[in-house]
Every structure is written in structure tokens, then in C-alpha cells.
N, C-alpha and C positions, 0 to 999 in steps of 0.2 A: 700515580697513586690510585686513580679510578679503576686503571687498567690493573692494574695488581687486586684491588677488592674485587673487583670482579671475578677475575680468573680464582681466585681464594671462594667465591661463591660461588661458583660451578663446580668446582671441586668436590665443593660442601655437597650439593647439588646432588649431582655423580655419585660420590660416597652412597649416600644416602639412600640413592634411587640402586644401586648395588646391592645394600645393605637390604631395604625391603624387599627387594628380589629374590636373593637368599634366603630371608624368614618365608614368605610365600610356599605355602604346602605344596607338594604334588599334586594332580587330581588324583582323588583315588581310580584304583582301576573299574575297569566294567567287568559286574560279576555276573551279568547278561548277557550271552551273545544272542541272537534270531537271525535267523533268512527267512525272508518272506521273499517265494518266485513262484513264477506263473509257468504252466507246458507252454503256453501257447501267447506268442509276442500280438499273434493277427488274431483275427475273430470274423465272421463271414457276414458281412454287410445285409440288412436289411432282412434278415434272418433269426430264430434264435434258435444260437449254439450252446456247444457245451464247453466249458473252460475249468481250469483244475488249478485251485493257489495250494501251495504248501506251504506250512508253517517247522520250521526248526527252533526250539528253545533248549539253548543247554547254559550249565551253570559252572562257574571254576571259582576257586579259593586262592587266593594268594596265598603263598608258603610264608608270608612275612604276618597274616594274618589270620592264621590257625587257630585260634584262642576260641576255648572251650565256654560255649553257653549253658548257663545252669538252665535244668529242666524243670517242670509242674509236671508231673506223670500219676496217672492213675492204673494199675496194676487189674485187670479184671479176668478173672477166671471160674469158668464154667465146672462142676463138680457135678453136674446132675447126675442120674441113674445109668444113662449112657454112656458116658465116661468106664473105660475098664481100667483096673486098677492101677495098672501099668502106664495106663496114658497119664491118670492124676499122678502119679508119681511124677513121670516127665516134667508136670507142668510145673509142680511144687519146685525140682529144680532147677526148672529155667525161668521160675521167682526168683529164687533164691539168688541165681547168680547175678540176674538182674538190680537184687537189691545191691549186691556186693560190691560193685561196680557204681555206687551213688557216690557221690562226694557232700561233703557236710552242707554246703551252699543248694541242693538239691530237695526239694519236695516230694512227697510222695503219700498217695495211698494204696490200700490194698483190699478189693471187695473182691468174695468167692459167692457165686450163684446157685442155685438148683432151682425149687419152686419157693425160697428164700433166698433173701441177699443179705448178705452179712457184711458188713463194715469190719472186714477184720483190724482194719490201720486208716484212721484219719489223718486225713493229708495233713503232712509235718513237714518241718525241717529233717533233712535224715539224723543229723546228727545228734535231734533231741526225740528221735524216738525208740523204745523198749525193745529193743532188736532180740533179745533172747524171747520173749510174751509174743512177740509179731512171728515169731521162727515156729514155735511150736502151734500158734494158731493157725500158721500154716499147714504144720506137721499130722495135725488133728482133721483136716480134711480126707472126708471119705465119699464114693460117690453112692448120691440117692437124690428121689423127689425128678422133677420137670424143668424146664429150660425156660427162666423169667429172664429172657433176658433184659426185655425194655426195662424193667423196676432195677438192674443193675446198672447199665450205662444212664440213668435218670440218678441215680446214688452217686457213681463216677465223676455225672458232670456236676451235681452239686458241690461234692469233696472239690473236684479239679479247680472252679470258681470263687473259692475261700480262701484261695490264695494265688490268684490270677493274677498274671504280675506281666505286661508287655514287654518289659525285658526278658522275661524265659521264652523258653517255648514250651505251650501246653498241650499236652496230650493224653491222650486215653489209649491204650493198646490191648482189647479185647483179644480172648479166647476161649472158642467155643468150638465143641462136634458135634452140637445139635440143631435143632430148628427151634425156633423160639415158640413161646405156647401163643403169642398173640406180638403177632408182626405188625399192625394195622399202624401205630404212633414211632415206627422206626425211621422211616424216611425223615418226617416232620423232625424227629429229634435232634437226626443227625445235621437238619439242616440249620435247626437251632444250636446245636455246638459250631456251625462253622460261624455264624451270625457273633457268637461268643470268642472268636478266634483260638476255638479247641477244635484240635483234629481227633479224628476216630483212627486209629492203625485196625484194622480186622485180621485174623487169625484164624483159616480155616482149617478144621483139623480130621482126618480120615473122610471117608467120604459122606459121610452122610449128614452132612449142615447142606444149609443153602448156598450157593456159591453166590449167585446172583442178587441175593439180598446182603450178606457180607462184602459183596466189591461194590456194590451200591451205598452200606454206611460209610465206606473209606472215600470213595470218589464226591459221595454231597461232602460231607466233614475237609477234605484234603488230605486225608490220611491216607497210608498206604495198604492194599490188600496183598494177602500172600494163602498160598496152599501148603497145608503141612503133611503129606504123607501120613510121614512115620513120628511116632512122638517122640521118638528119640532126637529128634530133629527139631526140635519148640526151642530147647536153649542158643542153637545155636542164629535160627531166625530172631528170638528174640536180641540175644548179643545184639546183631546186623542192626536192629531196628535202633537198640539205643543210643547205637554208635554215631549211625546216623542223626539222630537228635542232634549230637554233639557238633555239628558239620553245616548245618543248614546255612545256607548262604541267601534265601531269600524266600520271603514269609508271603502267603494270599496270592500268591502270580495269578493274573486275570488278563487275559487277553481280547479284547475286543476291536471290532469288525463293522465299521459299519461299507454297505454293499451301495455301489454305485447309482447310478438312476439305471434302470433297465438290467439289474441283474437281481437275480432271486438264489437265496440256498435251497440246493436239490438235496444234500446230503452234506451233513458232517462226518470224518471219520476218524477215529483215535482219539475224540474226548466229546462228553457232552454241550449240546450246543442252546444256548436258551437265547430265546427269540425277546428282544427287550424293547421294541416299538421303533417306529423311524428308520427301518433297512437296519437297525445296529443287533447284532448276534452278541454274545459273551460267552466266554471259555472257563471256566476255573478251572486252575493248573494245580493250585493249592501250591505246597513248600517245595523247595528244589534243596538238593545239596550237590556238592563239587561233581560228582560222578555222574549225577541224573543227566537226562538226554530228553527232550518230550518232540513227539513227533506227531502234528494233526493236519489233515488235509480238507478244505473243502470242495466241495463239487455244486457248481454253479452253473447256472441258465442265465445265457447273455441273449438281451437282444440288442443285437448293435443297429445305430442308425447307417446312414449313407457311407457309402465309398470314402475313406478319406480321415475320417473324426477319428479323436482320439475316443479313447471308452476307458472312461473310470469306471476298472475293478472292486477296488477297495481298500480301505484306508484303514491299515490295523494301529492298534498301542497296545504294546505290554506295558504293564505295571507290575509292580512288586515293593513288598516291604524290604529295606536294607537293613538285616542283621549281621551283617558284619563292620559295618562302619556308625551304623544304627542314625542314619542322615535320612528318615524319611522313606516316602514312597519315591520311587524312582519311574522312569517310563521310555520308552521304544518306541521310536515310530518308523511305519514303514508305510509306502505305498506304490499302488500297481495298475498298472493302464496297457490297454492293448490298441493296436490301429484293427480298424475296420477296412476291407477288402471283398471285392467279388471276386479276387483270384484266391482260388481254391488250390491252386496249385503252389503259391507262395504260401498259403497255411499250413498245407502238408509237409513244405520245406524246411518249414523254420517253426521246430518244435522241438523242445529239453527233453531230453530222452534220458535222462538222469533224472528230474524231476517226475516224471513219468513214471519210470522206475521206485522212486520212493511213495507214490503216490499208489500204486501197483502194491506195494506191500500191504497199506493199512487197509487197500480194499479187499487182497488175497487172508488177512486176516476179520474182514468183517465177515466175507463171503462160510467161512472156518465156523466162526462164530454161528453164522444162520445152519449151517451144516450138522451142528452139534444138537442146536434145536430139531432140527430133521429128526435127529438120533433120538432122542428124549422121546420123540410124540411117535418112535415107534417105526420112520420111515429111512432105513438102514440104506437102502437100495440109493431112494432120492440124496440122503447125507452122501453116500461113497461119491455119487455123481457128478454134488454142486463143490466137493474137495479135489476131485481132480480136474473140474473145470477150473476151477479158481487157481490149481497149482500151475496148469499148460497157460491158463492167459497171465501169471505172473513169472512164467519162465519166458514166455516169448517177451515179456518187457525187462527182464532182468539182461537178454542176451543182447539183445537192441541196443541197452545202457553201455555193456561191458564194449561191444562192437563200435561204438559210436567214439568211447575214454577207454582204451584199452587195460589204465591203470585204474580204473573206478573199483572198488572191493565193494560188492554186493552182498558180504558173510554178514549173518545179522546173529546174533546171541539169541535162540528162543526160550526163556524160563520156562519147558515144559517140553523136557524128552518124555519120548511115547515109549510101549512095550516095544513093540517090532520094528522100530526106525531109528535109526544114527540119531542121537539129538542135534540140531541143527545150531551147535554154537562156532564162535571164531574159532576156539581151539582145534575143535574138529573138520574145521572147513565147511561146515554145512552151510547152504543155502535154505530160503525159504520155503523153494519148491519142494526141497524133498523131505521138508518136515512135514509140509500140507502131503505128498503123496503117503508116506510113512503112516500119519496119522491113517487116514483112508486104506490103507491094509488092515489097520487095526479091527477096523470097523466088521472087514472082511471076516476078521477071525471069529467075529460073534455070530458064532454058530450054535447047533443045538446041543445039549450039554443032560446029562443025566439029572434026576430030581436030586439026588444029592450032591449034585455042583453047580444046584440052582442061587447058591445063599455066594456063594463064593465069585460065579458070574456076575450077580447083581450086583455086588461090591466092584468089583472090575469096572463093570460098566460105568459106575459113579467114578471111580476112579480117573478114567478114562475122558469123562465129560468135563471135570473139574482142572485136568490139566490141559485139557486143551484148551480150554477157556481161559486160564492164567498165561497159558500163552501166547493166545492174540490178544491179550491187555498187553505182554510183556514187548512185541512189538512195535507199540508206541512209546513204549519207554513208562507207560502206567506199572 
């Protein structure tokens, strides 16, 4: 009889232990992937070298977890005097389609700038606001006046804050073709919207805004910066932008770093890097969605001790907010150490040449970057120079990579084909090199020009600096 209760209570047992088994969730998946790797396993004993970490952050969506997040959006658009009619047209309809595309659960306002900022739409619910009065006050824009902009994104984030909801995602998506009358309170703001967990999207349109002050409000904020050509073109960026709203798979990505005993940062490259006391560096990545890729490398000065020791590199965590299962900040760890050695000959042996390669990119796109500046201050010759230096030493690391993984694909996507060069995307097969040599014919081309194709050059040339620049951001996946 004991023998039978028993076995009856194991049963029960079993069942049960079955049963809660069963109810037991899955984990959800990781909406994070990272590699954190090093070029270099050795480091040269009692010396100090130089070592090279890369960082990979990319994002993925579950197909089973696609569900549309409502947005806070702020609508902001520049009218000033500069604006030609054509372009305000554009803009009004890639509002408009912008708005068309709201769902009732969705907020939103809608401020237009000049040397006034007008509140044309207090951020609402879409589906309780005056959409015929909101349409025609759009309609009723013309362009005149100066470019305020800080007193519009200062409007924006108050509107955006009144109805700040940590379940949405909030954002601000500026548009503007000019320079603002008084820049001096733009960084500060922006960095008080990311403090606010509001991103800035920037929008720069034809050539003649700041580029570098626009990728500057999107990178403090976490929002994203783009170049807009042609204005015909504003609806369709815009589209992209809100779409992506809808996708986001992880809010504030902050990656930090703190560096070993006897390593110092020489260089950050492909995102900015702030210095936070105690060897710890920090990255803001800002939002990711399913498709994003972020790519940063540092460059680091080791001094390694004796023959032998290991050498902590450095200890990274990513963090990030989970919006799609909405569980919290989540976090990454990774970390890297190398041996110390007086053979020189075993350090040269044994080094990632793939890593190398990837690392070789962000710096053939920094080296671009400093090139352009060349260009700007007037020194054509120095820019051509330090673009095809930069191109031959990231082809000899590209070829090294491919010769070492025969199947390694080196094609990278550059958002910013040039006049005179293949643009260097997958589809086209282009490489990096030959968008850096491409660009640098460009350069070539600016030559002397009659007084009446001085107004038309000068344009060019903006033109010219602005997408190269959106290029080497687009390299890192910025």
C-alpha cells in the first residue's frame, strides 16, 4: 500500500514537474548581436604598442514579433527666405504623406520656422486632430524671413514632452537648407533632448546648411542624420524615417569600455567617444532597428609588462533599452586580453587580417573625412593626396583580408555615390577603394571655371563635401 502511494506520488510529482515545464516561456531571443575582437592575440613585451579592438553591434527582429510601436513625433520644417518654392512644396508634401501614414494611437505635432516659429499642430492624438485646418496651414506656407532654428526645436521639444510616453518612441525629425541665425545653444539642446529620451532625426537639404552641425544634432540626440539632394526626394527619406520608427528594436544602445591597466585610447573611430573617469570611455549608439549594423574601432596604446603576462585589454557592456519585449535594459559583455612577448616574429604571425580589414575601413573613411576638410580650407592638392593615400593603404588591407578568407566579401554599401565614380555599393560590386579614389578625381575636376559658372561650381563643391561626408558616417553604419 506504501509502495503504491508512493508510486501514485511520483507520478503526481512528474505530472506536475511536466506540466510546469510546459507553462515555462521560452527565453526571448537576443535582439543584440556584438563581436568584440582584437588584430593582434600578442603585444611586444616591455614596450608600448599599438593594438586595434573592433566593435560589431547589429540588430534583428523576430518575424513573430513585428508589432508596430505608436510614435510622439514632432514634424519640423524650415520655410525661411532660402527655401525656393519648389523645395517648400516638396516639403509640405512629404508632411503631408508623413501625416497620412499616422494611425489614431499616434501623436504628433507640426511647427514651420523662418525668423518665426509657428506651432502650426499641438502635439495630439492623430485621430483627434483638425486634419482639414492642420492641411491648409500647411498649404499656406511660403518662403520668407531667417533660419531660427534653435527657437523651433526648443517649440518641438516642449510640444514632443507633453506627451512623453516611454512606451512610444519620441522623436523630433527636422528640416532644414539653411544655417541657423545663432548656433551657439544647439549642441546643449540636443543633448538635453537625449537626457529627455527624444531623439533629433536631422534633414539636410541642398547644399548649403551646415552638414556638420546637422550630423552633430542627430548623433548627441541618437537620431539619425541624412542628406537630401534633390527635394523631390524629402518624401521619400522622410517615408524611410518613419518606417523605421516603427521597427525599433532597441532604445539608448551605450556601449562602454573600460581599458586595462597600461592601455590608453589613441583614437576612436565610427562614433564618438567621451572620456568618463577611471580608464572607462562610453559610446552612445542611440536606437537600432532590425536592419542597422554599427561599426566602431578603437585604437589603443599598450604598454605591456614582461615576457609572459597576460594584458587586459578591455572590458566592454553594451546596454540597451528592450522595446520589443519591453523587459528592461538588457546588457553584453565582452572581454579581451592579449599575451605579451619579445618575439616579434610571433606577433607578425598571428594577426586577424579580417579585423584589420574592417578596422582599415573606418580609418580609410576618417582619413576621407580629414580630406574633405583639406578641401574646404582651400587645399585641393593636400585633399587629392591624403584620398589616395588613404585608398592604396585600405586596398592593401582589403587584399590581405580577401588572400588570407578567400570567401571574405569586402563590398560595403557607401550612401554617397560621387559625380565621376561608380558608387561603391553591393549591388555594384564596388569596394571602398574605389569610392575613396573616385571621390579624389572629383576633386581633380575642380578646376577653373568662368565668372559665370562661378555660382554653379560653388554649389557643386557643397555638394560634393556634403556627400562625401554622409558617406564616411555611412560606413559605420551612422
Amino acid at each position: 500500500m506504501n509502495i503504491q502511494r508512493l508510486t501514485a506520488a511520483t507520478a503526481l510529482v512528474l505530472a506536475c514537474a511536466s506540466l510546469f515545464a510546459c507553462a515555462t516561456p521560452a527565453p526571448a531571443p537576443k535582439l543584440l548581436d556584438w563581436q568584440v575582437t582584437s588584430s593582434h592575440p600578442y603585444v611586444l613585451a616591455g614596450e608600448e604598442t599599438n593594438a586595434v579592438v573592433h566593435l560589431e553591434i547589429g540588430a534583428k527582429l523576430p518575424e513573430t514579433e513585428q508589432e508596430r510601436i505608436p510614435i510622439n513625433v514632432s514634424l519640423v520644417v524650415d520655410y525661411s527666405g532660402s527655401m525656393t518654392k519648389a523645395q517648400l512644396e516638396d516639403a509640405k508634401k512629404a508632411v503631408r504623406h508623413v501625416l497620412g501614414e499616422l494611425r489614431p494611437e499616434d501623436t504628433v505635432s507640426v511647427i514651420a520656422f523662418s525668423s518665426r516659429v509657428e506651432v502650426l499642430q499641438q502635439q495630439e492624438s492623430w485621430d483627434d486632430v483638425d486634419r482639414p485646418e492642420l492641411y491648409k496651414a500647411i498649404g499656406d506656407l511660403s518662403p520668407r524671413g531667417t533660419t531660427n532654428m534653435t527657437g523651433a526645436l526648443q517649440a518641438a521639444l516642449s510640444q514632443v514632452r507633453t506627451r512623453f510616453d516611454a512606451g512610444r518612441l519620441n522623436r523630433i525629425m527636422l528640416l532644414s537648407d539653411g544655417i541657423p541665425n545663432d548656433p551657439s545653444q544647439l549642441s546643449a539642446l540636443a543633448d538635453g533632448a537625449r537626457g529627455s529620451q527624444i531623439a533629433i532625426s536631422t534633414f539636410g537639404l541642398g547644399p548649403h546648411y551646415n552638414e556638420d552641425l546637422m550630423a552633430d544634432l542627430a548623433d548627441r540626440s541618437g537620431g539619425n542624420y541624412r542628406f537630401i539632394q534633390k527635394s523631390g526626394d524629402i518624401e521619400e527619406y522622410f517615408a524611410a524615417e518613419r518606417q523605421g520608427l516603427e521597427q525599433v528594436v532597441a532604445r539608448n544602445a551605450t556601449v562602454l569600455v573600460t581599458l586595462g591597466p597600461g592601455v590608453a585610447l589613441d583614437q576612436a573611430l565610427g562614433a564618438q567617444a567621451t572620456y568618463q573617469g577611471n580608464n572607462q570611455i562610453s559610446i552612445f549608439v542611440g536606437d537600432l532597428g532590425p536592419s542597422d549594423k554599427r561599426a566602431i574601432a578603437l585604437k589603443l596604446k599598450v604598454k605591456a609588462p614582461s615576457s609572459g603576462a597576460n594584458v587586459e585589454l578591455v572590458d566592454a557592456t553594451l546596454t540597451w533599452e528592450d522595446v520589443v519585449f519591453w523587459d528592461g535594459y538588457k546588457e553584453r559583455l565582452a572581454y579581451l586580453q592579449a599575451e605579451s612577448t619579445k618575439d616579434q616574429a610571433l606577433i607578425d604571425k598571428h594577426h586577424d587580417k579580417i579585423v584589420e580589414e574592417k578596422v582599415g575601413r573606418l580609418l580609410a573613411a576618417w582619413e576621407a573625412e580629414q580630406a574633405i576638410r583639406d578641401y574646404e580650407a582651400g587645399n585641393r592638392e593636400q585633399a587629392e593626396r591624403r584620398l589616395n593615400r588613404a585608398a592604396d593603404d585600405y586596398r592593401k588591407r582589403r587584399l590581405e583580408a580577401q588572400a588570407s578568407t578567400p570567401s571574405y566579401d569586402a563590398k560595403i554599401a557607401v550612401d554617397a555615390p560621387t559625380y565621376a565614380a561608380e558608387p561603391a555599393t553591393a549591388d555594384s560590386g564596388g569596394y571602398l577603394d574605389d569610392w575613396l579614389f573616385g571621390t579624389a578625381v572629383e576633386l581633380q575636376s575642380d578646376g577653373d571655371e568662368s565668372d559665370d559658372e562661378q555660382s554653379e561650381k560653388t554649389d557643386r563643391k557643397k555638394v560634393l563635401i556634403k556627400r562625401t561626408k554622409r558617406g564616411t558616417r555611412s560606413v559605420s553604419g551612422q
